[in-house]
C-alpha positions as CSV (number, residue, x, y, z in Angstrom):
1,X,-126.6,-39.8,24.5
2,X,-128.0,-40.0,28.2
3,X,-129.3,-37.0,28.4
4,X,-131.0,-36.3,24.9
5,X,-133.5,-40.0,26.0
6,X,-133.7,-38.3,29.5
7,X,-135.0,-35.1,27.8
8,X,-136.7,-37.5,25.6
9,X,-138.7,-39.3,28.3
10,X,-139.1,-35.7,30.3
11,X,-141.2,-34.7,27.2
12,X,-143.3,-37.9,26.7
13,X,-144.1,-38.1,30.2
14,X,-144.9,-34.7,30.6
15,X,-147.2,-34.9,27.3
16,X,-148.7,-37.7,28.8
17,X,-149.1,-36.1,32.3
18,X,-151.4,-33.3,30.1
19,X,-153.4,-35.7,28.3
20,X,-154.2,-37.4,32.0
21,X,-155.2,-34.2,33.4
22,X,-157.7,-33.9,30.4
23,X,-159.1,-37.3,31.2
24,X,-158.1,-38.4,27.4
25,X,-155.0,-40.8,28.1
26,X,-153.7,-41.9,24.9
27,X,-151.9,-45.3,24.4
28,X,-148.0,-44.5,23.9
29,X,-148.1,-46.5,20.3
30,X,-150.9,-43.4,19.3
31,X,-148.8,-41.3,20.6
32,X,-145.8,-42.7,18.4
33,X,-148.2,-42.4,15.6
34,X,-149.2,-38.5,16.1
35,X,-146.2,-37.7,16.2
36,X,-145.2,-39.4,13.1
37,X,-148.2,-37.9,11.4
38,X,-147.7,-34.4,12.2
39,X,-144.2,-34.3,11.0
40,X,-145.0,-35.8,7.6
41,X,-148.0,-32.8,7.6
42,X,-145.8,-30.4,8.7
43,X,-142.9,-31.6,5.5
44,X,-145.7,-31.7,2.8
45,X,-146.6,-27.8,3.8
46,X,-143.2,-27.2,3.6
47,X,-142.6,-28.6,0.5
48,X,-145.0,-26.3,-2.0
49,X,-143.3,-23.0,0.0
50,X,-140.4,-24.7,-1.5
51,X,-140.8,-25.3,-4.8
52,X,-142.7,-22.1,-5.2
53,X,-139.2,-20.5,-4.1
54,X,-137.6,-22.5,-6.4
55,X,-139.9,-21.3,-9.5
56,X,-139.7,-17.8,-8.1
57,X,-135.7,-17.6,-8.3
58,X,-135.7,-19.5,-12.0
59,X,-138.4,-16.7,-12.8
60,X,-136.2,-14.0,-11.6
61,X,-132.8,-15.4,-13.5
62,X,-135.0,-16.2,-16.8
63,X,-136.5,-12.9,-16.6
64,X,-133.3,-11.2,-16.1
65,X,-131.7,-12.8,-18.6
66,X,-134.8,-12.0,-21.1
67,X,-134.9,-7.8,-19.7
68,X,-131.1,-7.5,-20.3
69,X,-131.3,-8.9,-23.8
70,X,-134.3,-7.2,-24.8
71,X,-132.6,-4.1,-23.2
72,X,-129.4,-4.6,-25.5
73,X,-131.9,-5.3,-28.9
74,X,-133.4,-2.5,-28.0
75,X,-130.4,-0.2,-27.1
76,X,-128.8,-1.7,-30.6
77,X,-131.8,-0.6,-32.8
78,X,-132.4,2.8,-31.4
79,X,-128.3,3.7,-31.8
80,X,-127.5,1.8,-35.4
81,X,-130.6,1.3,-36.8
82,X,-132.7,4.6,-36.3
83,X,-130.6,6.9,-38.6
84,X,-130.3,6.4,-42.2
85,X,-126.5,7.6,-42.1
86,X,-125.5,4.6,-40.5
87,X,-126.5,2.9,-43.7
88,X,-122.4,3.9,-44.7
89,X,-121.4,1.6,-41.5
90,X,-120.4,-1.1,-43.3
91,X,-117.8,1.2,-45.5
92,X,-115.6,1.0,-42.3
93,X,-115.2,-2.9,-42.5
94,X,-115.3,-2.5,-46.3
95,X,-112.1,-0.3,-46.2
96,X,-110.0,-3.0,-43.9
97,X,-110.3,-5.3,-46.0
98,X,-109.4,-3.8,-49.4
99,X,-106.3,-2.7,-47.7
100,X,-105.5,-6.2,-46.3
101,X,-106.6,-7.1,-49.8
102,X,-105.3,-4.8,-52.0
103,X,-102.7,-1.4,-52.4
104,X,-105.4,1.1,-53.0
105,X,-104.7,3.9,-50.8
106,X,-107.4,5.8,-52.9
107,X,-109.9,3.5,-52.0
108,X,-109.0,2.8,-48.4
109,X,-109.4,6.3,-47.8
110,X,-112.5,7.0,-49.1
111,X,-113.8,3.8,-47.8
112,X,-112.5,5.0,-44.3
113,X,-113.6,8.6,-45.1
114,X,-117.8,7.3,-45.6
115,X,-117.3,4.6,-42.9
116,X,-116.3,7.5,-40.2
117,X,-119.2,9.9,-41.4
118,X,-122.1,8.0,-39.5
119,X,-119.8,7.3,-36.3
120,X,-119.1,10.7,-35.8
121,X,-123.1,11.3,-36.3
122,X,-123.4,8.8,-33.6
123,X,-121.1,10.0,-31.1
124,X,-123.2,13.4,-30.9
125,X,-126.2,11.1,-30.5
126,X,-124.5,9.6,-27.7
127,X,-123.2,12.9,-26.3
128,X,-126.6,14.4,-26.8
129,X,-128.1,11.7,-24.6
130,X,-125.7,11.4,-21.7
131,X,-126.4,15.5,-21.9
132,X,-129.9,14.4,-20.3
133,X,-128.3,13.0,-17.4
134,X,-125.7,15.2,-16.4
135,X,-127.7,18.6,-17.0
136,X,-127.0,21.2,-19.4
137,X,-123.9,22.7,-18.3
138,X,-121.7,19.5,-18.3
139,X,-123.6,18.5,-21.4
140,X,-122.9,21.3,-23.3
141,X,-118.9,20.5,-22.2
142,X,-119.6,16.9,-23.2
143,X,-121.5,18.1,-26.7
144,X,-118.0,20.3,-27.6
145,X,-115.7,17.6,-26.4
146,X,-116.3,14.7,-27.9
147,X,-118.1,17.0,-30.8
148,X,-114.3,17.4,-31.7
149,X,-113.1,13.8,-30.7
150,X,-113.3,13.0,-34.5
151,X,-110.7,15.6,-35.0
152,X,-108.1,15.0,-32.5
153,X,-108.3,11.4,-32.9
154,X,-107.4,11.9,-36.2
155,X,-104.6,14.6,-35.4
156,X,-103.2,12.2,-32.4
157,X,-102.7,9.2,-35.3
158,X,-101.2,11.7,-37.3
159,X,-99.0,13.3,-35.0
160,X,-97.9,9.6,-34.1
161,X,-96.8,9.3,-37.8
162,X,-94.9,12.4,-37.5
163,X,-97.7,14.6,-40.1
164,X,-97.7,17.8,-38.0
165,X,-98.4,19.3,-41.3
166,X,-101.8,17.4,-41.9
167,X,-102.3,17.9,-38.2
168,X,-102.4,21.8,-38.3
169,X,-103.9,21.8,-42.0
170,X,-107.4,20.1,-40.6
171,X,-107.5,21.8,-37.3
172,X,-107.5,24.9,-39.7
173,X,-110.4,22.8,-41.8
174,X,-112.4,22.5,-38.3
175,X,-112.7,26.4,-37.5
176,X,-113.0,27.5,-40.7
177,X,-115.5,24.5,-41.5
178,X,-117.5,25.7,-38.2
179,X,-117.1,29.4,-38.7
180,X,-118.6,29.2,-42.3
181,X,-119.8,26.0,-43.5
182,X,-121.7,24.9,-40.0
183,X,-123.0,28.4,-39.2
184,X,-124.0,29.8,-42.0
185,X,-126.3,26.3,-43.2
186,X,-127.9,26.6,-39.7
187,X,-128.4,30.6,-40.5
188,X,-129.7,30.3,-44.3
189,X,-131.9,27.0,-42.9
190,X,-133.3,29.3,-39.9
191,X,-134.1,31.9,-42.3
192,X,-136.0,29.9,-45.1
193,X,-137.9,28.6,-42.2
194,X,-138.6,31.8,-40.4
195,X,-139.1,33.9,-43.3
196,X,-139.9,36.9,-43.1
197,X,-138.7,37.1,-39.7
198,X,-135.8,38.3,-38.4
199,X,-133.9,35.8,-36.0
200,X,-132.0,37.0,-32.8
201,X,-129.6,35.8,-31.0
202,X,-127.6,36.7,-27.9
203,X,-124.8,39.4,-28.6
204,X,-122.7,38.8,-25.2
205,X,-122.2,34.8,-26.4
206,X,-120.5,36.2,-29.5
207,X,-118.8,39.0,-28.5
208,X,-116.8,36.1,-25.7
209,X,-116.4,34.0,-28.5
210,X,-115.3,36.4,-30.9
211,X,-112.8,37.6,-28.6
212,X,-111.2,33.9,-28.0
213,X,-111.3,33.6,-31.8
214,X,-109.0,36.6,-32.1
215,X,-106.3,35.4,-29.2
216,X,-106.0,32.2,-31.2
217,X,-105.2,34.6,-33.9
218,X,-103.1,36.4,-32.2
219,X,-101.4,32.8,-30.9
220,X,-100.7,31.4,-34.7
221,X,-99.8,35.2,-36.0
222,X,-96.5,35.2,-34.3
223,X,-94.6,32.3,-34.7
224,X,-95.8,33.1,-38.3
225,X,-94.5,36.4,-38.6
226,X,-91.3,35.4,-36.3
227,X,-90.8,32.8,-39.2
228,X,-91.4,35.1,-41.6
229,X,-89.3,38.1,-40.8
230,X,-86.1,35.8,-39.6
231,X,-86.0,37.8,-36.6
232,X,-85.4,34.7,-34.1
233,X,-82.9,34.8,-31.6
234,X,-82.3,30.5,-32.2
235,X,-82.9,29.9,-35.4
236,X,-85.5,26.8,-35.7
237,X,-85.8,27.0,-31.4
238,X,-87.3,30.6,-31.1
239,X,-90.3,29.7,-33.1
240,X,-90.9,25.9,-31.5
241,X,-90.3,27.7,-27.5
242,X,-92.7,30.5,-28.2
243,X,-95.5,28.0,-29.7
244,X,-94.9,25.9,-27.0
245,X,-95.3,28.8,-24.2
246,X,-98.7,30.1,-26.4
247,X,-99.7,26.9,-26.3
248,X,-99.7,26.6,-22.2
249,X,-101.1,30.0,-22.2
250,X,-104.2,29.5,-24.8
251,X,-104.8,26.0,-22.7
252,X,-104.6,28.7,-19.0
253,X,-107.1,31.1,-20.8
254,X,-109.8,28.5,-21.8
255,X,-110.0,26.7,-18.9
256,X,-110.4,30.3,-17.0
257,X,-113.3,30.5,-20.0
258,X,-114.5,27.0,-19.1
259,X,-114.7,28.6,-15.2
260,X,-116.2,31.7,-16.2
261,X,-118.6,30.2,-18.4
262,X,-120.1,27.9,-16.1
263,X,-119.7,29.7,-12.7
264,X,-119.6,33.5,-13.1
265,X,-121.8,33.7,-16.2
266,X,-124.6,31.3,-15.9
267,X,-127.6,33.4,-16.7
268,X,-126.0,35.3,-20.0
269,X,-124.2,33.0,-21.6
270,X,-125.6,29.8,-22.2
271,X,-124.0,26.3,-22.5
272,X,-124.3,24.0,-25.8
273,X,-127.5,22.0,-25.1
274,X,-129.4,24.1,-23.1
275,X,-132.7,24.1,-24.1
276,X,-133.5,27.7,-23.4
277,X,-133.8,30.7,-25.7
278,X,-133.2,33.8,-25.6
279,X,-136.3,34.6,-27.6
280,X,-138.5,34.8,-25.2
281,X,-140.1,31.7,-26.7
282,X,-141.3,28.9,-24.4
283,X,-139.4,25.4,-24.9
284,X,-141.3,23.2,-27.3
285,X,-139.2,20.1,-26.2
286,X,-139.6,20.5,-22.7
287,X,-141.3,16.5,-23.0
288,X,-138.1,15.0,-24.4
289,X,-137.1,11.9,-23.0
290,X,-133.5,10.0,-23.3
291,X,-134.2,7.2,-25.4
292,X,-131.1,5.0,-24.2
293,X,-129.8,4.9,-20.4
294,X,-126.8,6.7,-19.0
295,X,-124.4,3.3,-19.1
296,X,-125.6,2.7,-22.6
297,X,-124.6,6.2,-23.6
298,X,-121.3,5.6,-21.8
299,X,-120.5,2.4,-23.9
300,X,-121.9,3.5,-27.1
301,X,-119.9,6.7,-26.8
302,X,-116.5,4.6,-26.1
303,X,-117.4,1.9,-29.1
304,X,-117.8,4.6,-31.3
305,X,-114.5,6.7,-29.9
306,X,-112.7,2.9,-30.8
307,X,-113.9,2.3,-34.0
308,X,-112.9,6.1,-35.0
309,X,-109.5,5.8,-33.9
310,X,-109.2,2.5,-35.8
311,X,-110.6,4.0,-39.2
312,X,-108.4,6.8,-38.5
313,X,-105.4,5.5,-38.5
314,X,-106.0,3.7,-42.0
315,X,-107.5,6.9,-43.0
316,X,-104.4,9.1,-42.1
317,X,-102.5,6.0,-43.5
318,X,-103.3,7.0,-46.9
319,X,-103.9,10.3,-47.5
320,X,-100.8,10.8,-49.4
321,X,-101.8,8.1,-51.8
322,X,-105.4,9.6,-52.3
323,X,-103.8,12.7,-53.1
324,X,-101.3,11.2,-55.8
325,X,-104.3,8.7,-57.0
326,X,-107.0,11.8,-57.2
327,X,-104.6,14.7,-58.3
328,X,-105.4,16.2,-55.5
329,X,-103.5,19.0,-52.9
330,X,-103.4,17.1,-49.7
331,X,-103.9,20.8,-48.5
332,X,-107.4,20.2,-49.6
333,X,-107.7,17.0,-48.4
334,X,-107.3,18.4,-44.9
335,X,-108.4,21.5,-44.8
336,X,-112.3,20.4,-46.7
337,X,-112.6,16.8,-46.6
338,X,-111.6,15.8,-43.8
339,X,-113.6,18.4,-41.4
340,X,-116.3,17.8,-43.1
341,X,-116.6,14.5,-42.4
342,X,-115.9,14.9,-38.6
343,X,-118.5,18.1,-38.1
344,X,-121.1,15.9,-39.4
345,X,-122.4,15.8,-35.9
346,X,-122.2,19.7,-35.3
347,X,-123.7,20.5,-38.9
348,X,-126.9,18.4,-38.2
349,X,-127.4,20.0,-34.6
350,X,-127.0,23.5,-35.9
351,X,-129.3,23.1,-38.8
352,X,-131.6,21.3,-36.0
353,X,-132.0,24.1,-33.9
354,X,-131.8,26.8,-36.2
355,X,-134.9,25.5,-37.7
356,X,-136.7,25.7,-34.1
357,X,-135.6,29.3,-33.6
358,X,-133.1,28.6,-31.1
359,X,-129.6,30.1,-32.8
360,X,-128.4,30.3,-29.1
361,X,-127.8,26.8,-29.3
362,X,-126.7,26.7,-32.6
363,X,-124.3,29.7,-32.4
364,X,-122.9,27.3,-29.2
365,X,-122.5,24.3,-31.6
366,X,-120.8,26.4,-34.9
367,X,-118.6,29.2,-32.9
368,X,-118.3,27.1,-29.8
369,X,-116.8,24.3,-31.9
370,X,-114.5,26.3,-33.2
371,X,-112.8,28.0,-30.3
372,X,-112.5,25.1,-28.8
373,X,-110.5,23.7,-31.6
374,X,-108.7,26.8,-31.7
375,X,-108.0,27.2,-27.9
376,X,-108.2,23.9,-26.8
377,X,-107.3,21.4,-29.5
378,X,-104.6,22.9,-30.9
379,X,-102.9,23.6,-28.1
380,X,-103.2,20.5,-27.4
381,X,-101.8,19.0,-30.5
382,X,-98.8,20.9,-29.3
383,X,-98.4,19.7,-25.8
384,X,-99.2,15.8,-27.1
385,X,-96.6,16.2,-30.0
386,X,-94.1,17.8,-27.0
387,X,-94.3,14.4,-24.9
388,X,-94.2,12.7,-28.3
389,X,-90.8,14.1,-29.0
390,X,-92.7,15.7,-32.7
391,X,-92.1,19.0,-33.3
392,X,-95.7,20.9,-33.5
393,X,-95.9,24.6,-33.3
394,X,-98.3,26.8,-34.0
395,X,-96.5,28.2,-37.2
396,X,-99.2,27.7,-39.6
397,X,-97.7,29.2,-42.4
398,X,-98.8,32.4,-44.0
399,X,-101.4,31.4,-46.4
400,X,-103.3,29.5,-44.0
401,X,-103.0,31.8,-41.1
402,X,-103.9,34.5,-43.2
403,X,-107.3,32.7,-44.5
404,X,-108.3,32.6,-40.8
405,X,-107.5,35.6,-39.9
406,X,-109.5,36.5,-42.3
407,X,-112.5,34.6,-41.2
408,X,-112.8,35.7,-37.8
409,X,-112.8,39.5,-39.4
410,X,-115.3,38.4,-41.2
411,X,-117.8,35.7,-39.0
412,X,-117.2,38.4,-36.0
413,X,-118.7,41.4,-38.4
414,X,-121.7,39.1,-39.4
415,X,-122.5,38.3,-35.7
416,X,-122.1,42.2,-34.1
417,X,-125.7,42.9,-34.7
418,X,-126.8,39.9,-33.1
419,X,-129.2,39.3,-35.6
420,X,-129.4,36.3,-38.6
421,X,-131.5,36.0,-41.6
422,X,-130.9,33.6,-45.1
423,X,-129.2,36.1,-46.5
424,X,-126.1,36.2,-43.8
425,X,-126.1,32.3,-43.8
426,X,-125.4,32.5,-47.8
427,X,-123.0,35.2,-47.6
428,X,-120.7,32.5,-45.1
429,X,-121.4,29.6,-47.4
430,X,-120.1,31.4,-50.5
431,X,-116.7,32.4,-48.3
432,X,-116.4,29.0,-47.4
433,X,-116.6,28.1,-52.0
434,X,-114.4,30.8,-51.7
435,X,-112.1,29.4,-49.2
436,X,-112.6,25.9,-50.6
437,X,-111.7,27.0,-54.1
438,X,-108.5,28.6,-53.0
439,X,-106.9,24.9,-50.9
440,X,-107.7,23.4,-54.0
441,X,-105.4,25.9,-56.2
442,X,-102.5,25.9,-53.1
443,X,-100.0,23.3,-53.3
444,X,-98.0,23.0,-49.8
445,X,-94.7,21.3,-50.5
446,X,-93.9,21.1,-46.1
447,X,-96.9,18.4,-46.0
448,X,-95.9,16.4,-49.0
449,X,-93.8,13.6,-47.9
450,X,-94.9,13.8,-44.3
451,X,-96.8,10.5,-44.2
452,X,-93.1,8.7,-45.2
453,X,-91.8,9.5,-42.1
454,X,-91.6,6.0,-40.4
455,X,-93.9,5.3,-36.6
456,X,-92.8,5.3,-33.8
């Protein structure tokens, strides 16, 4: 306390000392009242800096706040409300609650059926946009992968439920749904469009694919044929080891594809979304912007993986009782309806960009899709129902593995030239009448009863 009034008198004497040596001595009651008068100046400057700091950082937090939910409207009107598809939406919603409501399994699966239809349009949407971010090679990975999420969602619910049947049957429905439905809308489309002209394509892209096509051919044939001819060495263990074994193999040879197509191969073979062409043509779209950031992608692509999986378990819930209610095969069921509805997203792309001239892309979406349900998802299926204690193999019985057989003769001929016009597109849409027509006429007694087997 002594020494702060010792420092204290130090400074008033020494501010009077330099008043007296400017011949203006100043009472020590002024000098009190200067003092005073400066420090209430010096608080009332202080005091605007303040409170303009204050407004500044409730600017900043109401602004925020304001940005981030204009961001979200935003983000929620270009996802739900910019496609008129998503008008079936609320069919999702609709279908819980007639099956908490009622015992319709009829109508709970078409309910679920429409309400999946715009959420797999989506999730290519979403796909497609995060694809601006990451470049085209990982986006064309992204566009296959979760172009086929609808699929194995719906295969993983069933294999939990113990329907390997239904499991193989719309796999099946996915390749041939790509290989004739998918391609040949985006060839006849192309070819109405560019009449007159013939559309090319690149031949190295189709010969690979072709060629993968086949050794998933080759993987089903076997355990078919081993089957068949009652040639195992373990009856009912042969068949399961072998499909098992394929199935670790097929899963090697694509990711050596996955390696060879991005690494070793970059210039000839081009990845799904890459917005080049091997036409020669200049990119029309080189201006196109995301319309939704990279995190909104992110969250809109796992809202839409949820919601899928939930409709798809009431959807695989009931597809016996749809059958019985309908009077229909539940081969059919499968093997048509249900690809259908989950290549939604992969029919609009290829009919897109077949329209601009750019069947690269579109061959990437149609054949793409389909080996890498055949070499990937499949496969898969396998190794999943493995760990799950279910007994999937790749014995797909001979009707079925005959039909795709079949169809890779057939979509690998079509694509040899290279070349596309309207009339190839119509030629695979009348197989796939053809293909459909003959489901609807096969009854397959190993999938009836399937969906009775209790969950574990």
């Amino acid at each position: 306390m002594d020494k702060m009034n010792y420092k204290g008198q130090i400074g008033v004497t020494s501010h009077i000392e330099m008043g007296s040596l400017d011949g203006a001595m100043l009472p020590m009651h002024d000098l009190v009242d200067e003092c005073l008068y400066s420090s209430e100046m010096d608080a009332q400057k202080t005091q605007p800096i303040l409170s303009t700091q204050r407004l500044l950082f409730s600017g900043l937090r109401v602004g925020g706040y304001k940005m981030t939910r204009n961001g979200v409207y935003k983000s929620i009107k270009t996802v739900v409300f910019s496609n008129k598809l998503n008008l079936l939406m609320p069919f999702g919603p609709l279908a819980i609650m007639v099956h908490k409501m009622s015992a319709s399994n009829s109508w709970v699966f078409f309910l679920s059926l429409l309400g999946i239809t715009p959420l797999a349009e989506r999730l290519g949407y979403a796909t497609e946009q995060l694809a601006f971010y990451t470049g085209p090679t990982v986006g064309g990975l992204l566009n296959a992968t979760f172009g086929n999420a609808t699929e194995l969602i719906i295969s993983i619910y069933a294999l939990k439920s113990g329907m390997t049947r239904v499991v193989q049957l719309s796999l099946l429905g996915s390749i041939l749904s790509n290989m004739l439905l998918v391609l040949g809308c985006a060839f006849f489309c192309g070819g109405l469009v560019h009449y007159g002209k013939e559309q090319v394509f690149s031949k190295a892209t189709a010969v690979v694919n072709s060629g993968l096509l086949l050794m998933a051919v080759m993987g089903l044939l076997f355990p078919a044929v081993l089957h068949y001819t009652h040639t195992e060495r373990k009856v009912g263990k042969s068949e399961l080891s072998l499909s098992r074994f394929s199935s670790c193999v097929m899963l090697l040879a694509y990711a050596a594809y996955l390696v060879f197509q991005l690494k070793s191969q970059n210039d000839n073979y081009v990845p799904v979304g890459e917005e080049g062409s091997h036409n020669g043509e200049n990119d029309d779209d080189e201006d196109e912007v995301p319309e939704i950031s990279k995190w909104e992608s992110i969250i809109w692509l796992a809202i839409m993986t949820a919601w899928i999986s939930i409709l798809s378990d009431y959807l695989v819930d009931t597809i016996e009782g749809a059958s019985e209610a309908w009077d229909v095969p539940i081969a059919f069921i499968s093997v048509i309806l249900l690809p259908i509805i989950g290549n939604a997203a992969e029919h609009a792309s290829a009919i897109m960009f077949a329209m601009k001239d750019k069947l690269d892309i579109s061959l990437g979406v149609a054949i793409g899709s389909s080996t890498q349900i055949s070499m990937f998802g499949i496969p898969f299926c396998v190794v999943i129902g493995w760990a799950m204690g279910r007994e999937m193999d790749l014995n797909f019985q001979l009707f079925e593995t005959a039909t795709l057989f079949i169809t890779v003769i057939v979509v690998a001929f079509f694509l040899q030239e290279g070349t596309s016009n309207y009339f190839k597109g119509l030629m695979l849409i009348l197989c796939y009448l053809i293909v459909s027509a003959s489901f609807f006429v096969h009854e397959d007694p190993s999938a009836v009863g399937q969906s009775k087997i209790p969950k574990t």
